[in-house]
C-alpha positions in Angstrom: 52.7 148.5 196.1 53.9 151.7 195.0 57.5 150.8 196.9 58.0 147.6 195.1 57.0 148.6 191.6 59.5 151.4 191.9 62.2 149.3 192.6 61.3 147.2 189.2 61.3 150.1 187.3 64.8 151.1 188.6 67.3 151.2 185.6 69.9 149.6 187.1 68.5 146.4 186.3 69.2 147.0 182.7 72.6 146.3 182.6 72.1 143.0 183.6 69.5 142.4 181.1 71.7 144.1 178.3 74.6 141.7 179.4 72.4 138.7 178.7 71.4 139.7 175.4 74.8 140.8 174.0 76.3 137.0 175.1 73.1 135.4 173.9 74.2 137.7 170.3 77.5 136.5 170.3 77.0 132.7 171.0 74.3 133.0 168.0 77.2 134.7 166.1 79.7 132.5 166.9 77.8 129.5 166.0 76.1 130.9 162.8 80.1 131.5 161.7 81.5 127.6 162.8 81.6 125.2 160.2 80.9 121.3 160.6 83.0 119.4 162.7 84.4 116.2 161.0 86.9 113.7 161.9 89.7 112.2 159.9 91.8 109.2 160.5 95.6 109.0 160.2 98.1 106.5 160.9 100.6 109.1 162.9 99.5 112.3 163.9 103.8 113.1 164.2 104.3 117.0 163.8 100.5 118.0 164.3 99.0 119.9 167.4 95.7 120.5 168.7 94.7 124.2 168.1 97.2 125.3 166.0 97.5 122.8 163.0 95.6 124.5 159.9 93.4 122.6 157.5 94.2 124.1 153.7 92.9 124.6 150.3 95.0 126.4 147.9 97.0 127.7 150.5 94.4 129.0 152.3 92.9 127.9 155.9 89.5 126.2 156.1 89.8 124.9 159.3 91.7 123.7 162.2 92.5 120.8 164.6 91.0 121.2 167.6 91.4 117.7 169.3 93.7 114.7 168.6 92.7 111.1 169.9 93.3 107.8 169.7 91.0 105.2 167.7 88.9 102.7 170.0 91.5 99.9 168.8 94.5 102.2 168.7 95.6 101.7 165.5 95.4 105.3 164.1 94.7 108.7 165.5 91.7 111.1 165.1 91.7 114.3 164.2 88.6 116.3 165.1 88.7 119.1 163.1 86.4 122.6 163.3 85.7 124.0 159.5 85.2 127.2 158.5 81.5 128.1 157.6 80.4 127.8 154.1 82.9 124.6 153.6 80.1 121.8 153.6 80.6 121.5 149.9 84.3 120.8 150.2 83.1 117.9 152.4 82.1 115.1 150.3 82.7 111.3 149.7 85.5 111.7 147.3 87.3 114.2 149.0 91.1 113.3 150.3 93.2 114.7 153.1 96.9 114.4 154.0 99.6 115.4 156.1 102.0 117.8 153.9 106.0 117.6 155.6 109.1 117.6 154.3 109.7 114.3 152.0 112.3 113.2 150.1 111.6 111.0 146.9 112.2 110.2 143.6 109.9 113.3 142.5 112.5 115.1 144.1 112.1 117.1 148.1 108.7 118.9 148.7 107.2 120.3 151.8 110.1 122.3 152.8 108.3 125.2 153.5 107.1 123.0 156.7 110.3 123.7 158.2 109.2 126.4 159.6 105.5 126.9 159.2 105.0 123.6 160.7 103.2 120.8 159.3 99.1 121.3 157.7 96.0 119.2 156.9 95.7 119.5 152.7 91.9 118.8 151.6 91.3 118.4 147.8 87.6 118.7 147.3 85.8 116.0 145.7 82.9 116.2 142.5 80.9 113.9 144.6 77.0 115.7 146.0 77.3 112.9 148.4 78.3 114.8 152.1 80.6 112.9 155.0 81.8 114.1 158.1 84.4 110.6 158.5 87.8 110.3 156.1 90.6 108.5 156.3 94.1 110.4 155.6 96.2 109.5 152.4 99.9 108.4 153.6 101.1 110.0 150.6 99.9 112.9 148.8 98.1 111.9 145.7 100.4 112.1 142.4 98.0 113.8 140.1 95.8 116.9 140.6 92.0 116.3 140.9 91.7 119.1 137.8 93.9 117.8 135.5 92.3 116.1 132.7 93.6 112.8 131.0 92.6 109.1 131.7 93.8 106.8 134.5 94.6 103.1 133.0 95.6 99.9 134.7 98.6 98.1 134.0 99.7 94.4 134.9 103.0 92.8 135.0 103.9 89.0 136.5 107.4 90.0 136.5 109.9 91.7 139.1 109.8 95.4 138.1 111.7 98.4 140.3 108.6 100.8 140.1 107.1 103.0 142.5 104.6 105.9 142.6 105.7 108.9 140.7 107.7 107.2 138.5 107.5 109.0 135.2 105.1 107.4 132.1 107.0 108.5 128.3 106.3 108.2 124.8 109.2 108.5 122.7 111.1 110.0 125.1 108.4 112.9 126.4 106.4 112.1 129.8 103.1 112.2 129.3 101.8 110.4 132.7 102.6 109.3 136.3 102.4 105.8 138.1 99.5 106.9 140.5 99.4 103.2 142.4 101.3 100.6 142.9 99.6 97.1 144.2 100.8 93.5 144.4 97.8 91.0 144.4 98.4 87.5 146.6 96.0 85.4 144.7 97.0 86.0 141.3 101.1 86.6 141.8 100.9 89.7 139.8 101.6 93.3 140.3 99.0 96.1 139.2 99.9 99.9 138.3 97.3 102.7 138.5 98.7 105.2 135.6 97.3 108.3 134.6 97.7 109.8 130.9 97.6 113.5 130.8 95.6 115.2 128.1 96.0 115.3 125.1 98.2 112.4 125.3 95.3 110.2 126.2 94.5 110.2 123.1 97.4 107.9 121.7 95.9 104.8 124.2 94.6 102.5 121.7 93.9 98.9 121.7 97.3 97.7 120.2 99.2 100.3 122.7 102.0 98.2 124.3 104.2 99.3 127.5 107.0 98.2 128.4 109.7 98.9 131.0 112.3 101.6 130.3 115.8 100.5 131.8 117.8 103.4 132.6 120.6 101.3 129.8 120.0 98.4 128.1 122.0 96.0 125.8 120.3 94.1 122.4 122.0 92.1 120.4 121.1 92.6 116.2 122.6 90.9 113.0 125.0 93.9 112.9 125.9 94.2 116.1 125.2 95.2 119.9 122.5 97.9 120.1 123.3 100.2 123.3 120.4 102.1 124.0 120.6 104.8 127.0 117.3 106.1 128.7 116.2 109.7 129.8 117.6 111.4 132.9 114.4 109.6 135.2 114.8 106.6 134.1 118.9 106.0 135.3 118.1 107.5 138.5 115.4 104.5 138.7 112.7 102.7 136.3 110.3 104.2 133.7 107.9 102.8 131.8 107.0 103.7 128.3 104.5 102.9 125.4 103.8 103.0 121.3 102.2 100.8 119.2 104.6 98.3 117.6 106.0 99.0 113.5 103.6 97.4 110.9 100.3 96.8 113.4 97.4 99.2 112.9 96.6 101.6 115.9 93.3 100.2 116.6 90.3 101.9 118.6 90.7 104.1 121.5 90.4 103.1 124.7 88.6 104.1 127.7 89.8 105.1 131.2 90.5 102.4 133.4 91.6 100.1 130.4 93.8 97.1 131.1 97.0 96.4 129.8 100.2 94.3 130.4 103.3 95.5 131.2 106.3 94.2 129.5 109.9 93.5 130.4 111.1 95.6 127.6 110.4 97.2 124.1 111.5 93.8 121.9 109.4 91.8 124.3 106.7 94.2 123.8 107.0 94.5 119.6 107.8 90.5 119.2 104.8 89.4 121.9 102.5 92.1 121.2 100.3 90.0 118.6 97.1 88.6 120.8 95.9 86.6 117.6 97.6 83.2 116.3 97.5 79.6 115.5 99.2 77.3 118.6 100.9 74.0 117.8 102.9 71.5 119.8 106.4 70.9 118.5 107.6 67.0 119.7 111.4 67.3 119.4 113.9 64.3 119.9 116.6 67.1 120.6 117.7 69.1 123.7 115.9 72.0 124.3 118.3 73.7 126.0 118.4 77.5 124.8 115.2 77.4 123.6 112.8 79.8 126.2 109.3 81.4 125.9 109.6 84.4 123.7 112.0 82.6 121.0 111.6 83.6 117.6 109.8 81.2 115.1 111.4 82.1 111.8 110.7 81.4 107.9 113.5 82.4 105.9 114.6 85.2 108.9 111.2 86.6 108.4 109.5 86.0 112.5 106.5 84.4 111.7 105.5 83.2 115.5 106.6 83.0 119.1 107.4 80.3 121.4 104.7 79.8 124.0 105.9 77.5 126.3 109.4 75.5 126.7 108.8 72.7 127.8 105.3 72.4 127.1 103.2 71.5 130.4 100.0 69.2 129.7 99.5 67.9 132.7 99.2 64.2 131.3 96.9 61.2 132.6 99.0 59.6 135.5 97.5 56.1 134.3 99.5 56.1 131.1 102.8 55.2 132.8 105.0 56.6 129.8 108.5 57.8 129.6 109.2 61.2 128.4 110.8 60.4 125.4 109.8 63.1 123.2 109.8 66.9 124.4 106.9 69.3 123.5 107.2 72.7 122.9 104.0 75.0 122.3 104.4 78.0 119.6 102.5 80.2 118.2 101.7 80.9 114.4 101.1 84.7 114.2 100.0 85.6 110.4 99.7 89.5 111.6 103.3 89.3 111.2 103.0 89.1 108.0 100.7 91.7 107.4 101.5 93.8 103.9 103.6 91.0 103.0 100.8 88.6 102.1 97.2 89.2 100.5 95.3 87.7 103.6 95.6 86.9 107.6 93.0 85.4 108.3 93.9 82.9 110.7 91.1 80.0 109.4 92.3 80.6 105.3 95.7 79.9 107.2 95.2 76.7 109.0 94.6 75.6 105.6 97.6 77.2 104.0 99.6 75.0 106.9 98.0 71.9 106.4 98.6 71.9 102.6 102.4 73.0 103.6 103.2 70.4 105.8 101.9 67.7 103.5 104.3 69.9 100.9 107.4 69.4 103.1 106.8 72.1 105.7 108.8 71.4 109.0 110.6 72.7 112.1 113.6 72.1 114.1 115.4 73.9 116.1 118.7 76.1 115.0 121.4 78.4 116.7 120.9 82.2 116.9 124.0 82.8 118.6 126.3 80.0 119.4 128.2 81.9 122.2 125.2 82.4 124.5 123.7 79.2 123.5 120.3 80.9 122.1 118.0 78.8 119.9 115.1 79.9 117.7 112.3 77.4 115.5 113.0 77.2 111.9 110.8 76.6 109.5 111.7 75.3 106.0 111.0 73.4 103.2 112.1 69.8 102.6 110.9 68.0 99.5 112.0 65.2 100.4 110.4 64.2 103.2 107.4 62.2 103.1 103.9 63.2 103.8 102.4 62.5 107.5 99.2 62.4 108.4 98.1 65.3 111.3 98.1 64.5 114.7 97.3 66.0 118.0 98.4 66.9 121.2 96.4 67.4 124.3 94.0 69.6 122.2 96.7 70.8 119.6 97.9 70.2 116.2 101.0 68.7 115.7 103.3 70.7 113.8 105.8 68.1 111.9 109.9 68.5 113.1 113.0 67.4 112.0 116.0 66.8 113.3 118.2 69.8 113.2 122.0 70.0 111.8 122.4 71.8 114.6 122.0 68.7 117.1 123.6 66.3 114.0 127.0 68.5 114.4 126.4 68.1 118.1 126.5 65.1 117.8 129.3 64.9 115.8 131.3 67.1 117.8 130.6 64.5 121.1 131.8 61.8 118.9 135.3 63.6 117.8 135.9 64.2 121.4 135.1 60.8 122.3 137.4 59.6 120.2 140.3 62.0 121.5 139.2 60.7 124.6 140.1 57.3 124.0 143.3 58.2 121.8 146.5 57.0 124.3 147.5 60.4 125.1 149.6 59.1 128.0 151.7 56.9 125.9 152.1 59.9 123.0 152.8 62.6 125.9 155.7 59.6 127.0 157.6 59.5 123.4 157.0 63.1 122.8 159.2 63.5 126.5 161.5 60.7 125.3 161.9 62.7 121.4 162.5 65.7 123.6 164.9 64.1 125.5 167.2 62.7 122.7 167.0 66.3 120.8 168.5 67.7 123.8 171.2 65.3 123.5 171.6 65.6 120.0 171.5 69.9 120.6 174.6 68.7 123.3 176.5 67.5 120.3 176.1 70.1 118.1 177.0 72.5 120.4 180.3 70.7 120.9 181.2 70.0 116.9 180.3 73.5 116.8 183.1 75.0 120.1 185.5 72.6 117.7 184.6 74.3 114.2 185.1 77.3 116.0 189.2 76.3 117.3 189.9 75.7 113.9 188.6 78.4 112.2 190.7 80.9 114.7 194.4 79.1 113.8 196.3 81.1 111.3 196.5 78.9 108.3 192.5 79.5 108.7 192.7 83.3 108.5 194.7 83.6 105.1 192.7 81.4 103.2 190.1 83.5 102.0 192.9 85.6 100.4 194.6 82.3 98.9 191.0 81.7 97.4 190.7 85.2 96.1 193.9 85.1 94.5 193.7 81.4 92.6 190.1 83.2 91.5 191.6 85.7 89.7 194.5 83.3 87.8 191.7 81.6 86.6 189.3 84.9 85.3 192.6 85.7 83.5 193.0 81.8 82.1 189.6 82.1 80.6 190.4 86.1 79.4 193.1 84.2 76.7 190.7 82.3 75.5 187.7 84.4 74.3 186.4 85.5 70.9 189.4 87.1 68.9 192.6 86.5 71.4 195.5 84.7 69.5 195.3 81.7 72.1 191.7 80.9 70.7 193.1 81.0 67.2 195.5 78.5 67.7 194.0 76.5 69.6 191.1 76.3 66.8 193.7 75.7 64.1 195.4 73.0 66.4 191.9 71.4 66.4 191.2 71.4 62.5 194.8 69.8 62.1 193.4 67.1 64.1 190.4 66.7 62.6 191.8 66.2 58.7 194.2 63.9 60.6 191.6 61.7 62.0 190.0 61.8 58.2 192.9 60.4 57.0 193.8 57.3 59.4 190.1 56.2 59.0 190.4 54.0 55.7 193.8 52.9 57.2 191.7 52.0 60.8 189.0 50.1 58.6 191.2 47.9 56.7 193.2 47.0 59.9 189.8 46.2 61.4 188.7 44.1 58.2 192.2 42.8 57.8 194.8 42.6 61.0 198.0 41.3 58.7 197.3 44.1 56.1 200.7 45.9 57.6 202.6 43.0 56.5 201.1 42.0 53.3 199.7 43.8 50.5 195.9 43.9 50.4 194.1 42.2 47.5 191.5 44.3 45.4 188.3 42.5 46.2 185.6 42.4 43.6 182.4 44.8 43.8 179.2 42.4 45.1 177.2 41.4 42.4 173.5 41.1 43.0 171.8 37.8 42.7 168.2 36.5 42.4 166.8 34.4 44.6 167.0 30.5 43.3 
């Protein structure tokens, strides 16, 4: 017994035992300082490796690939990643993770540092107390920072608009937020934007905030001319989108995050269409329509008073009715907020009645010419007196707002007419004695030219060339004729002398001249004295 205990007692067993408890320490150690082990999902695992790609927060490594798989239905790959210790807080349902490599956007090129480093895992913790070991990676890293404070809104559009994420969000030309989102929905035809308004900014989303795309340049035509307006630096290297609250509408109450709005196509579509209250009517016009679009301007006196709705007006009518389309409707919208500051009340009911009393006072519409070179038509309202008073109708569910022909369709019409008739005017026949008067001129030029080669042989023989001095000289005989005879020359005397000698000459010879007219023989016999005429009363 002694034998055996001695060899039990024998130190060199120790080591052994020593060796067992420092690797039994160091697996304890090892797994007291590993973190949880998590998987996340990405759609290509391009530029990542298995035991050397870092996980990162702040620039600082929380972890590390370990293993990179394939899905069960090979669509994505798996990254099983080994956290530090002390990161189960990090790990939560809100958190994101993505891929950070060189990229080149509209935001300009980030990652670069990648080049050389090689491409990392970026967490950004979540607020949620909620813990998960299963994410899916972002394929774009997210616009906004999780800290920065400011409201995310939702914007909706039904029109073709060249936005993406990133794109910049302005008011009055500073940028104040960032498209987050961008989604198109199937179902409804419409595109959504996720947008995020950085504090304090936030604070200018009210209920009558309007947005509206900023072009990088864009035209408007005004009374006085073409307005040219040019956008910021962002918004001509692509598309923008800006907001305000349109001029003369009160701001309203503030929103809250995640607040819908619509996105218009520009900033007059957004101040003209931005009114949500008004009174609809259905014009019936017996006039093309052509020109006339959703968004015209309903004007009173070139004050906009309303908006055109829908050109032409789609009722869907009752099949059974059979009836010809012979008058086109047109649905507008009276907006009294327009009008706001201008009149003492708005309210849309005290308003219906205003209208009513109006129409039976005259009140109609037709349709006029904003701009006759791109064929642009508005509805005009005006006063005629002398139209008579109708009773109101209705249209599939709306008033009818009374209409008039316009004098814009009457000189249409006047116009087709004068070209009809120069239509039917014998052009042909004109154009043939208009060749024919062309003709004979040409003939007649043919003659004239040759009377005038003729004129011009006889003006070059001699005689021809000294008769200007022949006229000159029988000019200046005759100056010096006339010289003898003015005011105080001798010839003038005498000749004014010979002219009184004839005068007391013809005094003389005129008793001789009477009695030779009274008595023809009174040369050859003498004259008897005749007695004076005695008057006489009547018997």
């Amino acid at each position: 017994m002694t034998h055996w205990t001695g060899k039990l007692a024998s130190p060199i067993w120790l080591v052994p035992i020593l060796a067992a408890l420092v690797a039994g320490w160091m697996v304890w150690q090892e797994r007291d300082q590993s973190g949880p082990q998590i998987i996340v999902e990405i759609k290509d695992a391009e530029g990542l490796q298995a035991g050397k790609t870092a996980v990162r927060v702040r620039n600082v490594d929380v972890g590390q690939v370990t293993q990179i798989t394939l899905s069960d239905n090979f669509e994505t790959a798996e990254l099983h990643i080994e956290m530090n210790a002390d990161t189960g807080s990090m790990l939560v349902d809100d958190s994101q993770f993505w891929v950070v490599k060189p990229r080149i956007g509209r935001r300009g090129i980030s990652g670069l540092n990648t080049l050389l480093s090689g491409a990392y895992v970026q967490l950004e913790p979540g607020e949620s107390k909620q813990p998960r070991d299963h994410f899916t990676a972002l394929e774009q890293p997210p616009v906004t920072d999780a800290d920065t404070n400011g409201k995310r809104i939702v914007l909706r559009s039904d029109s073709a608009a060249n936005i993406v994420v990133g794109d910049s969000v302005q008011y009055r030309g500073v940028t104040v937020g960032t498209v987050e989102q961008v989604d198109f929905s199937v179902e409804a035809r419409a595109t959504t934007y996720q947008v995020f308004i950085k504090s304090p900014y936030d604070e200018l989303l009210t209920e009558n905030t309007r947005f509206w795309l900023q072009r990088g340049v864009s035209f408007r035509w005004k009374p006085d001319g073409v307005d040219v307006s040019v956008g910021s630096v962002e918004s001509l290297l692509g598309a923008g989108i800006s907001f305000g609250v349109p001029n003369g509408q009160p701001l309203g109450e503030p929103m809250q995050a995640m607040a819908e709005f619509e996105l218009f196509a520009s900033e007059e579509e957004a101040e003209q269409q931005g009114y949500s209250r008004g009174i609809d009517y259905v014009l019936l016009l017996d006039e093309s329509v052509d020109g006339l679009a959703a968004g015209s301007p309903v004007m009173f006196k070139g004050i906009r008073v309303g908006t055109v709705v829908e050109v032409p007006f789609r009722w869907q009518p009752d099949g059974n009715r059979g009836q010809p389309l012979r008058l086109i409707p047109v649905l507008i919208r009276y907006e009294p907020d327009r009008l706001e500051g201008l009149v003492a009340s708005t309210n849309l009911a005290r308003w219906r009645e205003h209208l009513n009393r109006f129409f039976e006072q005259g009140l109609r519409a037709s349709i006029r010419a904003s701009n006759i070179f791109t064929n642009t038509l508005y509805v005009d309202l005006r006063f005629y007196p002398d139209e008579e008073a109708i009773q109101q109708d209705t249209f599939a569910g709306y008033p009818v707002m009374p209409t008039i022909v316009s004098n814009f369709s009457r000189l249409e019409e006047k116009l087709n007419s004068i070209l009809d008739t120069l239509n039917n005017l014998p052009l042909n026949q004109s154009v043939n004695q208009f060749t024919e008067a062309m003709a004979s001129t040409d003939d007649t030029a043919e003659q004239i030219k040759a009377l005038t080669e003729q004129v011009k042989i006889i003006v070059e023989q001699p005689g021809w060339q000294s008769l200007p001095q022949s006229l000159e000289q029988s000019v200046k005989r005759l100056n010096g004729i006339l010289a003898d005879f003015e005011s105080g020359s001798s010839s003038r005397a005498q000749l004014e002398r010979t002219l009184q000698n004839l005068e007391a000459t013809s005094r003389d010879l005129k008793p001789l001249v009477e009695t030779l007219r009274r008595k023809p023989n009174a040369l050859l016999f003498n004259t008897e004295a005749e007695d004076d005429p005695e008057p006489k009363a009547n018997d």
